[in-house]
mmCIF entry with sequence, helices, sheets and N, C-alpha, C, O atoms, coordinates in Angstrom:
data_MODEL
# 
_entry.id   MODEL 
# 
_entity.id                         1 
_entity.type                       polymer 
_entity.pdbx_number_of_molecules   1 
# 
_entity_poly.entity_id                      1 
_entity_poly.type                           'polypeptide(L)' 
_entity_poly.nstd_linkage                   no 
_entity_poly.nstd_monomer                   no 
_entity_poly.pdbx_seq_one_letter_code       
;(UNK)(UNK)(UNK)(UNK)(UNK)(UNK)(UNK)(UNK)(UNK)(UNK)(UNK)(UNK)(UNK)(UNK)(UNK)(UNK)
(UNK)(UNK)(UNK)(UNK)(UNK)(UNK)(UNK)(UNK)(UNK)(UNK)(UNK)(UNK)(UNK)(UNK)(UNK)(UNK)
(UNK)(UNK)(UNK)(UNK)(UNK)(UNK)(UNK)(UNK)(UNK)(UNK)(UNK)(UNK)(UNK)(UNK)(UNK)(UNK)
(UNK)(UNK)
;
_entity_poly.pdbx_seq_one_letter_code_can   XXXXXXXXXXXXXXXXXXXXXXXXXXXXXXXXXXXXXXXXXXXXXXXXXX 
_entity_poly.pdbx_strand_id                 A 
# 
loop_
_entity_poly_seq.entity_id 
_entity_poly_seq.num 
_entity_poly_seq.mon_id 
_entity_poly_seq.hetero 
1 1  UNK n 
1 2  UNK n 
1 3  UNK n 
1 4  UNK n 
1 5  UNK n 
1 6  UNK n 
1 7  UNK n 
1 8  UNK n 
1 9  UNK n 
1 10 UNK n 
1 11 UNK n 
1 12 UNK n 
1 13 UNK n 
1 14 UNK n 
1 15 UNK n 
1 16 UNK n 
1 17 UNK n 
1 18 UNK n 
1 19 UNK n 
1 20 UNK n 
1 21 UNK n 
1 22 UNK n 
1 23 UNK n 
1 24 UNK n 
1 25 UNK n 
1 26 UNK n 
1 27 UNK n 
1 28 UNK n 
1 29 UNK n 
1 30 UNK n 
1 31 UNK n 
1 32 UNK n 
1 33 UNK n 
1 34 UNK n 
1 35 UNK n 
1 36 UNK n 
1 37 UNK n 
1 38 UNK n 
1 39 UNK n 
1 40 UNK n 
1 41 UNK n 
1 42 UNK n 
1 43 UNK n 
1 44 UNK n 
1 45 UNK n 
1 46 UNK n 
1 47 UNK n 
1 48 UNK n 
1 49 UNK n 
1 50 UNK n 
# 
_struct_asym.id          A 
_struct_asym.entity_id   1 
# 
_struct_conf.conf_type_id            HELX_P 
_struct_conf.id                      HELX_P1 
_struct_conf.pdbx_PDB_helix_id       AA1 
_struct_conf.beg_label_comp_id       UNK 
_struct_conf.beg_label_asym_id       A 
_struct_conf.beg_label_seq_id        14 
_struct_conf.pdbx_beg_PDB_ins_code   ? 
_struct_conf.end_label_comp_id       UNK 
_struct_conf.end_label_asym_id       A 
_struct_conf.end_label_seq_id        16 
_struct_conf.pdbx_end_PDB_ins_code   ? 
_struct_conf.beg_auth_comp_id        UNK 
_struct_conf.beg_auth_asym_id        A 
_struct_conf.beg_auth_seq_id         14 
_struct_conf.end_auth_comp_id        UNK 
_struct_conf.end_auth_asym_id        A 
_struct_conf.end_auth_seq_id         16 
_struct_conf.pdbx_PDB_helix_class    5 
_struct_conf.details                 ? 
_struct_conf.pdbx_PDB_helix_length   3 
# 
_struct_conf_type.id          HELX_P 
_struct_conf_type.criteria    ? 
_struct_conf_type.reference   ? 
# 
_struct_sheet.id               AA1 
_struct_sheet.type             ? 
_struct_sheet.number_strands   2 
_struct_sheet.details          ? 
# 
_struct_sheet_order.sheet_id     AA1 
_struct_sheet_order.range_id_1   1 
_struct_sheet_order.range_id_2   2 
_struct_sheet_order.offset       ? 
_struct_sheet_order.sense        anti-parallel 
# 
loop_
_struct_sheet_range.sheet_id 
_struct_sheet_range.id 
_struct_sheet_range.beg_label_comp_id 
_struct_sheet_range.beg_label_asym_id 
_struct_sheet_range.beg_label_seq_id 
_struct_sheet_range.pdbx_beg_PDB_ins_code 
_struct_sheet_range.end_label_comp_id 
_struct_sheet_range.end_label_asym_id 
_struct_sheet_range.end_label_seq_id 
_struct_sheet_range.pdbx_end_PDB_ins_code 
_struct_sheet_range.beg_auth_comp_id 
_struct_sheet_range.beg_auth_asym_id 
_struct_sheet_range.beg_auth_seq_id 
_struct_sheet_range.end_auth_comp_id 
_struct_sheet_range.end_auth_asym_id 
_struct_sheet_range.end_auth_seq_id 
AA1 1 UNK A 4  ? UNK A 5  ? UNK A 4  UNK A 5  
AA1 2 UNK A 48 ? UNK A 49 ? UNK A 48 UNK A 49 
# 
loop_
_atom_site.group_PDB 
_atom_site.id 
_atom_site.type_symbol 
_atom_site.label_atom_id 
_atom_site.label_alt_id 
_atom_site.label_comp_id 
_atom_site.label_asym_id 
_atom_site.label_entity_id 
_atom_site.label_seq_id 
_atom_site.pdbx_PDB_ins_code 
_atom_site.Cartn_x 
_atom_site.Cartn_y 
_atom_site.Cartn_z 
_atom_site.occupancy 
_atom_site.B_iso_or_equiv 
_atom_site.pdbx_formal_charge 
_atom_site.auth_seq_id 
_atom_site.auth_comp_id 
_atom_site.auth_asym_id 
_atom_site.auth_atom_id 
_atom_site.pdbx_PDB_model_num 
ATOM 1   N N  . UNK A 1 1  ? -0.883 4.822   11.007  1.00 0.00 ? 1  UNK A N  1 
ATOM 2   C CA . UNK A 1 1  ? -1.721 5.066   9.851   1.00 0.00 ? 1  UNK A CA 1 
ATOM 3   C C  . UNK A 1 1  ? -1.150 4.315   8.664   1.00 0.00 ? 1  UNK A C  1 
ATOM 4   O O  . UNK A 1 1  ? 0.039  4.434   8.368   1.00 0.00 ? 1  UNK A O  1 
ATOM 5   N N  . UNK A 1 2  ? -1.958 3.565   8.002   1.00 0.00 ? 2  UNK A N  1 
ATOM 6   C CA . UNK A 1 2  ? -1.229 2.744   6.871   1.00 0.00 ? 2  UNK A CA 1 
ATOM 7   C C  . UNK A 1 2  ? -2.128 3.304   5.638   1.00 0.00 ? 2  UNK A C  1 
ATOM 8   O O  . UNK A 1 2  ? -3.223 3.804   5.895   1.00 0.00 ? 2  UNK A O  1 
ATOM 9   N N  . UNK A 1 3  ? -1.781 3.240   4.642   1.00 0.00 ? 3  UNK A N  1 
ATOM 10  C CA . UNK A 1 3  ? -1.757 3.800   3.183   1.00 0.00 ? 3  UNK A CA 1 
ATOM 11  C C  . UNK A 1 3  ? -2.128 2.701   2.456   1.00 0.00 ? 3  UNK A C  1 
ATOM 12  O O  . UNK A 1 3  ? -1.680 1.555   2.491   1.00 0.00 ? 3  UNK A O  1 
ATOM 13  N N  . UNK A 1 4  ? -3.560 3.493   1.367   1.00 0.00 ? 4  UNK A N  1 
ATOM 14  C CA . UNK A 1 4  ? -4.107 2.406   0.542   1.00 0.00 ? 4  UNK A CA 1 
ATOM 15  C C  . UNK A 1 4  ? -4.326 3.304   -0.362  1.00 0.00 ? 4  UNK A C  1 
ATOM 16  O O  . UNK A 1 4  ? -4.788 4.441   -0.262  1.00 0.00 ? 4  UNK A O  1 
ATOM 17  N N  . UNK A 1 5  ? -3.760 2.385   -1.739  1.00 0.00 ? 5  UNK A N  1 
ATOM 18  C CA . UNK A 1 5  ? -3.632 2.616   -3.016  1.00 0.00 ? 5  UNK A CA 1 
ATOM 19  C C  . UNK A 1 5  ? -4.928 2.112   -3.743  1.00 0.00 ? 5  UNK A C  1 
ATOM 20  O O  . UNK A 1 5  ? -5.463 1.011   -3.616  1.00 0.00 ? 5  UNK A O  1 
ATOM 21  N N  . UNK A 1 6  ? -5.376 3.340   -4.664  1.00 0.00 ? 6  UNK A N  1 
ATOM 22  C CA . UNK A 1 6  ? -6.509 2.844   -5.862  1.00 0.00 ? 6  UNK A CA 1 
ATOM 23  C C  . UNK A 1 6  ? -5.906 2.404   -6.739  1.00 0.00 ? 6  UNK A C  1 
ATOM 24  O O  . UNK A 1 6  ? -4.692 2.532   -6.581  1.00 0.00 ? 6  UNK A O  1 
ATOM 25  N N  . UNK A 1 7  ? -6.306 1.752   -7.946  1.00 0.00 ? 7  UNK A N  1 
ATOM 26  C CA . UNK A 1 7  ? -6.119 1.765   -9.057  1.00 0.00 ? 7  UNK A CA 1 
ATOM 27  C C  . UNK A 1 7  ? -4.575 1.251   -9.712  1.00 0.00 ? 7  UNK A C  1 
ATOM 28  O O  . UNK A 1 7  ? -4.301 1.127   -10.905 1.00 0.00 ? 7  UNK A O  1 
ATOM 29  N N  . UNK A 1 8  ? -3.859 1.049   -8.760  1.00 0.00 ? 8  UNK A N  1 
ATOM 30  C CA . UNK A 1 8  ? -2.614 0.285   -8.898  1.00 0.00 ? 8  UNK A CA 1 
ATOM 31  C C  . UNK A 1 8  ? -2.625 -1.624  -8.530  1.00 0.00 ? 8  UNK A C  1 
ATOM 32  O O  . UNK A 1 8  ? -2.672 -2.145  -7.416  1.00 0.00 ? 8  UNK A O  1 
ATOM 33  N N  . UNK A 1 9  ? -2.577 -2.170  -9.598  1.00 0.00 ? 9  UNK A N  1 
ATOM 34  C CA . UNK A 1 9  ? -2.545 -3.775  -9.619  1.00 0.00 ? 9  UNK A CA 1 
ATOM 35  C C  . UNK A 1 9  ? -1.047 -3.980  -8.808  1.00 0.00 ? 9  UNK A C  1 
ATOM 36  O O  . UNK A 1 9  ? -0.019 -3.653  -9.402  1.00 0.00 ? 9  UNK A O  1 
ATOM 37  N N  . UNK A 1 10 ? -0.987 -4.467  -7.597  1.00 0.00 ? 10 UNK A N  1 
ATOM 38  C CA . UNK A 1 10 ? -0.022 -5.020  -7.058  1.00 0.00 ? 10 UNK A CA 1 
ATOM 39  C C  . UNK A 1 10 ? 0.019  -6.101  -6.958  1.00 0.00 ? 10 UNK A C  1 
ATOM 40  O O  . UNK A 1 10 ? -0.161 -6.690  -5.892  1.00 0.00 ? 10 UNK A O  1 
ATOM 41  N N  . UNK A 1 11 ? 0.376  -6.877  -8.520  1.00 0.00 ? 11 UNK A N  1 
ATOM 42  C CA . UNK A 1 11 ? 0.687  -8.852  -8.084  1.00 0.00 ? 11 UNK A CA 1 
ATOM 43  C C  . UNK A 1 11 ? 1.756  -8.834  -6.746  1.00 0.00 ? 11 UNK A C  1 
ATOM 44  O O  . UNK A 1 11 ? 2.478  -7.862  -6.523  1.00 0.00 ? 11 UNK A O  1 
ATOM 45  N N  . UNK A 1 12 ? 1.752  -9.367  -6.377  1.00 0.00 ? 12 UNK A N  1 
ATOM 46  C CA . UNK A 1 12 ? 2.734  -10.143 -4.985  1.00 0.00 ? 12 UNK A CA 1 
ATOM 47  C C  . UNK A 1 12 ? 3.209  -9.317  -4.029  1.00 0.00 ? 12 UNK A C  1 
ATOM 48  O O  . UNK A 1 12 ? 4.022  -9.715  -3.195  1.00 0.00 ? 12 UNK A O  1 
ATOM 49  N N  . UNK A 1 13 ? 2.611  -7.718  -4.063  1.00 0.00 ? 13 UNK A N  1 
ATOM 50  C CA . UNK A 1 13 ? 2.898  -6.400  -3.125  1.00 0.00 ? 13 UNK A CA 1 
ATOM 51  C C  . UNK A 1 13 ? 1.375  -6.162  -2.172  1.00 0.00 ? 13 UNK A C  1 
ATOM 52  O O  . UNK A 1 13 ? 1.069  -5.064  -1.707  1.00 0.00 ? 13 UNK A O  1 
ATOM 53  N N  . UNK A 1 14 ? 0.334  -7.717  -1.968  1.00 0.00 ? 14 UNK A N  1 
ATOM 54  C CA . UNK A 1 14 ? -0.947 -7.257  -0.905  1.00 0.00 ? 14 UNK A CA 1 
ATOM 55  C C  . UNK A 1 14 ? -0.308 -6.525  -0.185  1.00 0.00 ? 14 UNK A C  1 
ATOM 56  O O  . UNK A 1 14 ? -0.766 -5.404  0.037   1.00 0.00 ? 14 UNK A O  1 
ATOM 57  N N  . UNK A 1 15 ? 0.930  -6.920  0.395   1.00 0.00 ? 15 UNK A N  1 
ATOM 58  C CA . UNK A 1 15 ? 0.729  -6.446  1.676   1.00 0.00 ? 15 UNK A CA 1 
ATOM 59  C C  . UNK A 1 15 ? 1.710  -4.843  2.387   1.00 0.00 ? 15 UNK A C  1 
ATOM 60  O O  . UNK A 1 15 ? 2.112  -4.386  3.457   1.00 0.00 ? 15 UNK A O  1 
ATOM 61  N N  . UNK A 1 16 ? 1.676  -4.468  0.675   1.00 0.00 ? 16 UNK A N  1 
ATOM 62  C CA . UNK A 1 16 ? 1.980  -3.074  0.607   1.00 0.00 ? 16 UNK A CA 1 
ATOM 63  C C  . UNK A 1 16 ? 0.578  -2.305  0.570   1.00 0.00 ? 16 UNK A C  1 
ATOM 64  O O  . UNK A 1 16 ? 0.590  -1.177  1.064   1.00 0.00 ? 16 UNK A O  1 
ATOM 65  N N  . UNK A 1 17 ? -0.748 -2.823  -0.006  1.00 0.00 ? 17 UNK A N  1 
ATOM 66  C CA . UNK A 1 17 ? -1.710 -2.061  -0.061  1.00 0.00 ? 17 UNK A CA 1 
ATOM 67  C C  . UNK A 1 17 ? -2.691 -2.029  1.208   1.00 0.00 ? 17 UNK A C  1 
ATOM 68  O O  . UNK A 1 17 ? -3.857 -2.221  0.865   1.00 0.00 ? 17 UNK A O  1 
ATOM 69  N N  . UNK A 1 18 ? -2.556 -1.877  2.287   1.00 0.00 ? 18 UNK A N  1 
ATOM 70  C CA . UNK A 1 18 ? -3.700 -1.208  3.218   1.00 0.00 ? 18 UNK A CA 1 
ATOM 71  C C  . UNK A 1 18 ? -3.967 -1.028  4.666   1.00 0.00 ? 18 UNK A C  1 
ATOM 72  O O  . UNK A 1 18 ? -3.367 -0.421  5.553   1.00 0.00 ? 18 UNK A O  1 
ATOM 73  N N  . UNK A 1 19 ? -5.044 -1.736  4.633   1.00 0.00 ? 19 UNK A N  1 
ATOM 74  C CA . UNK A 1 19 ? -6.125 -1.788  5.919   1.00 0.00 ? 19 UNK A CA 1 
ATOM 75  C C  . UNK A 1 19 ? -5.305 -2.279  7.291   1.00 0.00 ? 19 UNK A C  1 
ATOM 76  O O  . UNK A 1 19 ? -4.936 -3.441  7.118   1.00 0.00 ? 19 UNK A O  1 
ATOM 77  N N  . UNK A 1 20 ? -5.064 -1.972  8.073   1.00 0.00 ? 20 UNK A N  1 
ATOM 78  C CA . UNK A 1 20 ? -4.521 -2.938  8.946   1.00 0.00 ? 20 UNK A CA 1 
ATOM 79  C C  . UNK A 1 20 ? -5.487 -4.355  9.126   1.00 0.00 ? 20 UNK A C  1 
ATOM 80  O O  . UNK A 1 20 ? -6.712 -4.480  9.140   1.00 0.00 ? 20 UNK A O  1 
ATOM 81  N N  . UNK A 1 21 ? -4.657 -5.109  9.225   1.00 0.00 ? 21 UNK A N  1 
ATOM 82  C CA . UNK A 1 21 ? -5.396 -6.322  9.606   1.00 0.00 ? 21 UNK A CA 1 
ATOM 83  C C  . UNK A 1 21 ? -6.056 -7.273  8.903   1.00 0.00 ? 21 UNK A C  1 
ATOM 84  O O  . UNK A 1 21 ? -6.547 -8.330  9.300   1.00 0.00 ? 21 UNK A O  1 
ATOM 85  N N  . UNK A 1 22 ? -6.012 -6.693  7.585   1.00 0.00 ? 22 UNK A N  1 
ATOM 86  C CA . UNK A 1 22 ? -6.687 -6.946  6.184   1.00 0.00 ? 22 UNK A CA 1 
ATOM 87  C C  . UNK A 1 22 ? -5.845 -7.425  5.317   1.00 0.00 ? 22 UNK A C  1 
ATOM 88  O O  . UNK A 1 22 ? -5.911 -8.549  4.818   1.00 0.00 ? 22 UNK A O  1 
ATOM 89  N N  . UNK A 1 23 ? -4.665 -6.239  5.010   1.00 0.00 ? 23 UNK A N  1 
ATOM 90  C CA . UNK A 1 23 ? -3.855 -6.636  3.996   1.00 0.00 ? 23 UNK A CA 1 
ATOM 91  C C  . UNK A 1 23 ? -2.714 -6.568  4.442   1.00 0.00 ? 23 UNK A C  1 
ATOM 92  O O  . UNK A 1 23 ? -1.816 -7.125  3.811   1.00 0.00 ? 23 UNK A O  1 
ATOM 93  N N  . UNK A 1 24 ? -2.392 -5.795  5.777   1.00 0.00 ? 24 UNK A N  1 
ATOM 94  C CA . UNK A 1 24 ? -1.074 -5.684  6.169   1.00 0.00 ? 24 UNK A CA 1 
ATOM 95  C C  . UNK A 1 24 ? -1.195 -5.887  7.938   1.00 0.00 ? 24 UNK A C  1 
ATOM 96  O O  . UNK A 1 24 ? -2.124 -6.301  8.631   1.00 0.00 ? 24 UNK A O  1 
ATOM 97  N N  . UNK A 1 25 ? -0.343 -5.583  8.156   1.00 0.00 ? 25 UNK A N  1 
ATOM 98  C CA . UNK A 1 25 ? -0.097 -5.777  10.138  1.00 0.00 ? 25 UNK A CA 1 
ATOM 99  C C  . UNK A 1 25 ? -0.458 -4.782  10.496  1.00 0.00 ? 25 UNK A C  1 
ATOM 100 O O  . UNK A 1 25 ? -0.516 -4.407  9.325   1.00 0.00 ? 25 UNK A O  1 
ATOM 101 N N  . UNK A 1 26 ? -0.750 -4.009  10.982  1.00 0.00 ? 26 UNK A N  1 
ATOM 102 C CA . UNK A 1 26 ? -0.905 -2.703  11.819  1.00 0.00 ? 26 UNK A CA 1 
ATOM 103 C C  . UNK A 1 26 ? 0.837  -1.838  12.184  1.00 0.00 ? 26 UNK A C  1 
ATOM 104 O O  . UNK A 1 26 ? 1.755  -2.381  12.797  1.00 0.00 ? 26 UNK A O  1 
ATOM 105 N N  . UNK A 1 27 ? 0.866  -0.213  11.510  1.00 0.00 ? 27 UNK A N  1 
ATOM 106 C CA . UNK A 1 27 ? 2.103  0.392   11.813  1.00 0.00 ? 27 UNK A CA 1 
ATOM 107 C C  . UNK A 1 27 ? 1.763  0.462   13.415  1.00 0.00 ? 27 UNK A C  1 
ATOM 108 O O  . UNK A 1 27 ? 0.737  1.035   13.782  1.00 0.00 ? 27 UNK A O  1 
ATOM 109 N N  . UNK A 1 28 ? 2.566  -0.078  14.257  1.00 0.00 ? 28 UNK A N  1 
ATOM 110 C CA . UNK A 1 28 ? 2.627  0.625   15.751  1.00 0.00 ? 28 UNK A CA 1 
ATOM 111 C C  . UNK A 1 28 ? 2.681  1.804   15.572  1.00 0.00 ? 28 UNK A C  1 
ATOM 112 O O  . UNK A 1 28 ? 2.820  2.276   14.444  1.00 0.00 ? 28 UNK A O  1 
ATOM 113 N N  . UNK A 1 29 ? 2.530  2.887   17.191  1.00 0.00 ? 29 UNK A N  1 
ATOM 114 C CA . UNK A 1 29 ? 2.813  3.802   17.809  1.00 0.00 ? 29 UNK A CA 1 
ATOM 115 C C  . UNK A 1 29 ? 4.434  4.058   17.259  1.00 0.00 ? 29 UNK A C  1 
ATOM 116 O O  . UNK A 1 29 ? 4.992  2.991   17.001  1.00 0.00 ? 29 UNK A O  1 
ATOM 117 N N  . UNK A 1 30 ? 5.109  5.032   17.081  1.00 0.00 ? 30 UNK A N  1 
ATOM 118 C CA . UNK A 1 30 ? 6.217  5.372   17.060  1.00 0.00 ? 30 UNK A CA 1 
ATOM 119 C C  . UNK A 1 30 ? 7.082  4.161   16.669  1.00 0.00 ? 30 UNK A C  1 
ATOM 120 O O  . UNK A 1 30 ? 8.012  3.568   17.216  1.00 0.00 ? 30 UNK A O  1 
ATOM 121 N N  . UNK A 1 31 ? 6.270  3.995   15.260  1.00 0.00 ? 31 UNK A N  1 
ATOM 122 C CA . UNK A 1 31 ? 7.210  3.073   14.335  1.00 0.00 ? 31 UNK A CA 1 
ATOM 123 C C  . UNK A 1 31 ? 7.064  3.452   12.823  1.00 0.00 ? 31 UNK A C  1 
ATOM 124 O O  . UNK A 1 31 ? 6.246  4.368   12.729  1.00 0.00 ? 31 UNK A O  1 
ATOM 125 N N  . UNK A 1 32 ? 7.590  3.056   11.543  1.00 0.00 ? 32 UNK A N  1 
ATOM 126 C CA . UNK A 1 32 ? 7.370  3.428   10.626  1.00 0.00 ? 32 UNK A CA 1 
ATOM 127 C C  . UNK A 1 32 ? 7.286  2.153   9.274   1.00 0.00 ? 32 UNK A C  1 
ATOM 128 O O  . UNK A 1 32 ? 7.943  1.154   9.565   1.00 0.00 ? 32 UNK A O  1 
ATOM 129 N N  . UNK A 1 33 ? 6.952  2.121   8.618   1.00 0.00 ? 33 UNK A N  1 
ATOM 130 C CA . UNK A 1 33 ? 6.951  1.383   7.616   1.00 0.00 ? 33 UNK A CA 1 
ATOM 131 C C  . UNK A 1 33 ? 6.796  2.322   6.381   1.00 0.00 ? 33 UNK A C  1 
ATOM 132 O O  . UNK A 1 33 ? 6.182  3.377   6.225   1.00 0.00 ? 33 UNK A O  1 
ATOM 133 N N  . UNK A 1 34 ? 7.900  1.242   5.211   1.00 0.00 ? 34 UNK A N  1 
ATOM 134 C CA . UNK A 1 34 ? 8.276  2.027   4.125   1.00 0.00 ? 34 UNK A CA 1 
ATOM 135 C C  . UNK A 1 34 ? 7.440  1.204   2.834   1.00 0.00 ? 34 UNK A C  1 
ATOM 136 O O  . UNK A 1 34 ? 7.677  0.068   2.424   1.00 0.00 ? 34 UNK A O  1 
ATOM 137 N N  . UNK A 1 35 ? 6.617  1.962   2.450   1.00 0.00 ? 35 UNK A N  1 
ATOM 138 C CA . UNK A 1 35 ? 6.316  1.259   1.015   1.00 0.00 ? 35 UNK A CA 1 
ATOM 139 C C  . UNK A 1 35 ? 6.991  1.100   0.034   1.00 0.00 ? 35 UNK A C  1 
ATOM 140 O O  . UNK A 1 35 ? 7.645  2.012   -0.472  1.00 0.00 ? 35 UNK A O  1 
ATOM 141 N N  . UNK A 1 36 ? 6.952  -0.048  -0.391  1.00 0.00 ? 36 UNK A N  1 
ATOM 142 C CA . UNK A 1 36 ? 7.862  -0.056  -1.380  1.00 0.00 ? 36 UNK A CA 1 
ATOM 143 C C  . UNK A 1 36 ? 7.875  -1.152  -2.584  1.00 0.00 ? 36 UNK A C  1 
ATOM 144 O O  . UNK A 1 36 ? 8.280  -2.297  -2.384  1.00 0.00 ? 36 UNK A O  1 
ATOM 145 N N  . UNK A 1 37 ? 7.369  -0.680  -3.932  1.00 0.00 ? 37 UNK A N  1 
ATOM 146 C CA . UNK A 1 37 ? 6.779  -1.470  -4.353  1.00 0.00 ? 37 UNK A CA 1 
ATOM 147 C C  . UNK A 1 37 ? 6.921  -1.230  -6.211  1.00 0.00 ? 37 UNK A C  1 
ATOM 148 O O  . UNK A 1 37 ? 6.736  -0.063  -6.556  1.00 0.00 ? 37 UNK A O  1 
ATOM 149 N N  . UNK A 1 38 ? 7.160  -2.020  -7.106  1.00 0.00 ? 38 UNK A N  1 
ATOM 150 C CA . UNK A 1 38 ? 6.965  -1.621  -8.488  1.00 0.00 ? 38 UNK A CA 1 
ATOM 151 C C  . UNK A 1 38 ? 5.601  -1.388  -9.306  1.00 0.00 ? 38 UNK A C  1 
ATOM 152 O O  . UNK A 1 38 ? 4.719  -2.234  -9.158  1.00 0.00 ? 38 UNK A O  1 
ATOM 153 N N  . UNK A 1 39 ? 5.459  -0.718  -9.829  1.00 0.00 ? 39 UNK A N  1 
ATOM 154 C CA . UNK A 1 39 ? 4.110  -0.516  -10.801 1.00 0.00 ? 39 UNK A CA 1 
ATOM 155 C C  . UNK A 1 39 ? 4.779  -0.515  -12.678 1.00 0.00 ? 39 UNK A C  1 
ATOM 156 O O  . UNK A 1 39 ? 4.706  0.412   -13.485 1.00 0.00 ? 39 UNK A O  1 
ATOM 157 N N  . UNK A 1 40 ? 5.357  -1.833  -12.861 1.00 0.00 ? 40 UNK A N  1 
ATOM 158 C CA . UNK A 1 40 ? 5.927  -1.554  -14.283 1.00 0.00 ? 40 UNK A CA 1 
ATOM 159 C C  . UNK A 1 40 ? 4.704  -1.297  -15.189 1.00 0.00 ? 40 UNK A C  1 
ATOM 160 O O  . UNK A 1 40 ? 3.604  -1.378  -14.644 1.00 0.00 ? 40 UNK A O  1 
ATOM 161 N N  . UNK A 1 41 ? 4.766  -0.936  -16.772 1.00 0.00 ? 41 UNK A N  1 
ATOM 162 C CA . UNK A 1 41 ? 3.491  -1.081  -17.426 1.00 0.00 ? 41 UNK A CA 1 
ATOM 163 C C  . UNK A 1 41 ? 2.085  -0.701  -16.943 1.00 0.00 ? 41 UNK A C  1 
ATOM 164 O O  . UNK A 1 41 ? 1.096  -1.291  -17.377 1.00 0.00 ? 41 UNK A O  1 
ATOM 165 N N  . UNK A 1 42 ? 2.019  0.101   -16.214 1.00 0.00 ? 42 UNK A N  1 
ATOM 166 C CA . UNK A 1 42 ? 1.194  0.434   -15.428 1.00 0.00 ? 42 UNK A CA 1 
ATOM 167 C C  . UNK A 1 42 ? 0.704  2.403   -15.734 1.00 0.00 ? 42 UNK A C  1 
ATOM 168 O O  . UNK A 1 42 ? 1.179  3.256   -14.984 1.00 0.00 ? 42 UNK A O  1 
ATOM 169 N N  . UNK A 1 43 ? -0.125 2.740   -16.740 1.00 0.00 ? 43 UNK A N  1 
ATOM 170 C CA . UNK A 1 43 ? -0.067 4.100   -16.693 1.00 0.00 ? 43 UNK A CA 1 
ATOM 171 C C  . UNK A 1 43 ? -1.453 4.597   -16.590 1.00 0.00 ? 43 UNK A C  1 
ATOM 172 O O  . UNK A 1 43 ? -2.416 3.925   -16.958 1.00 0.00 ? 43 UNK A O  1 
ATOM 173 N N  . UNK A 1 44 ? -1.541 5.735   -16.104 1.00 0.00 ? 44 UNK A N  1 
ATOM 174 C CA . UNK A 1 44 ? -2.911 6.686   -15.444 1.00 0.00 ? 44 UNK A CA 1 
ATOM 175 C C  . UNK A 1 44 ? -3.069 7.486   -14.420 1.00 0.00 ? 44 UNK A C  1 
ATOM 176 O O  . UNK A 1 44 ? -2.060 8.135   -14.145 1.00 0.00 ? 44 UNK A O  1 
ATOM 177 N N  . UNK A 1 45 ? -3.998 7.668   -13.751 1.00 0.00 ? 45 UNK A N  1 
ATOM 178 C CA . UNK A 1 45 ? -4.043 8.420   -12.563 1.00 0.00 ? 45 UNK A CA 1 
ATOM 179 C C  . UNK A 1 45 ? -4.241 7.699   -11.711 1.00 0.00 ? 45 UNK A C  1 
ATOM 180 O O  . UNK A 1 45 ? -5.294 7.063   -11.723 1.00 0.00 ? 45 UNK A O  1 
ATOM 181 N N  . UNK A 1 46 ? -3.176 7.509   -10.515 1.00 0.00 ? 46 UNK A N  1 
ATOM 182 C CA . UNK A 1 46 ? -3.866 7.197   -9.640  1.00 0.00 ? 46 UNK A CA 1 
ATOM 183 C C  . UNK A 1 46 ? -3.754 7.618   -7.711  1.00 0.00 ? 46 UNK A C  1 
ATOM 184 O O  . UNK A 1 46 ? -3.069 8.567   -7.328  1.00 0.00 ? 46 UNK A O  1 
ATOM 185 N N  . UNK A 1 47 ? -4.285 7.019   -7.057  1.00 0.00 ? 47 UNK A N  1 
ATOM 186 C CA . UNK A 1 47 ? -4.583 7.973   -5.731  1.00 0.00 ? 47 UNK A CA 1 
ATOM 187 C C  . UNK A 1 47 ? -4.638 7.043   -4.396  1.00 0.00 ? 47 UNK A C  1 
ATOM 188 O O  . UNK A 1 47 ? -4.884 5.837   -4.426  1.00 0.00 ? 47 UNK A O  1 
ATOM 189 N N  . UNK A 1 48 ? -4.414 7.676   -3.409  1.00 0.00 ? 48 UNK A N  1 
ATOM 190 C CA . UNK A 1 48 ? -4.118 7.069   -2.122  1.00 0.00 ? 48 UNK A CA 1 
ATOM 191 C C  . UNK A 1 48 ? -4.987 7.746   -1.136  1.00 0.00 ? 48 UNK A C  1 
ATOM 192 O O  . UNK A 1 48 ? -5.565 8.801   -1.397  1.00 0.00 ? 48 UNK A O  1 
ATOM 193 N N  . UNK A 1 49 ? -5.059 7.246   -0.209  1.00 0.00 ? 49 UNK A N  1 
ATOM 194 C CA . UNK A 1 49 ? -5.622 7.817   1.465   1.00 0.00 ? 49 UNK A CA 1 
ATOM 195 C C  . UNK A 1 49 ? -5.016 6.820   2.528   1.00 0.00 ? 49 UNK A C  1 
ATOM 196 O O  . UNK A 1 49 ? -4.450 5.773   2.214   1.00 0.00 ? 49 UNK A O  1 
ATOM 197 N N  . UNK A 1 50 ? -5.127 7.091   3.317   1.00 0.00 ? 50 UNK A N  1 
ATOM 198 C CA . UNK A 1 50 ? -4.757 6.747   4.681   1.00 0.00 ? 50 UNK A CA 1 
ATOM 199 C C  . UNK A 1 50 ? -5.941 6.380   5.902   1.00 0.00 ? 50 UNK A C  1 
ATOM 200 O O  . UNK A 1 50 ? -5.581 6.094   7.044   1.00 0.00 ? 50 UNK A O  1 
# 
C-alpha cells in the first residue's frame, strides 16, 4: 500500500507522493518503504490516503 499526500508541494520528493506505477515503484509483499521528505514554508491542513 503506498501513501498519497494532498496539498503538500513536493519539488524533487515525486516519488515520495503515490500511486504505484505513477509516481513511485510499487511497495512489494512483505517489504516496507519509508517516507521521507521536507515540507519547509509550507503551512495548513493537510491529508493523506492510501
Amino acid at each position: 500500500t503506498s501513501v498519497h499526500w494532498h496539498g503538500i508541494f513536493q519539488n524533487g520528493t515525486n516519488e515520495m507522493d503515490g500511486p504505484a506505477f505513477i509516481n513511485q515503484c510499487p511497495i512489494t509483499p512483505q517489504d516496507s518503504f519509508l517516507y521521507n521528505f521536507q515540507i519547509p514554508d509550507q503551512a495548513g491542513t493537510f491529508w493523506y490516503h492510501s
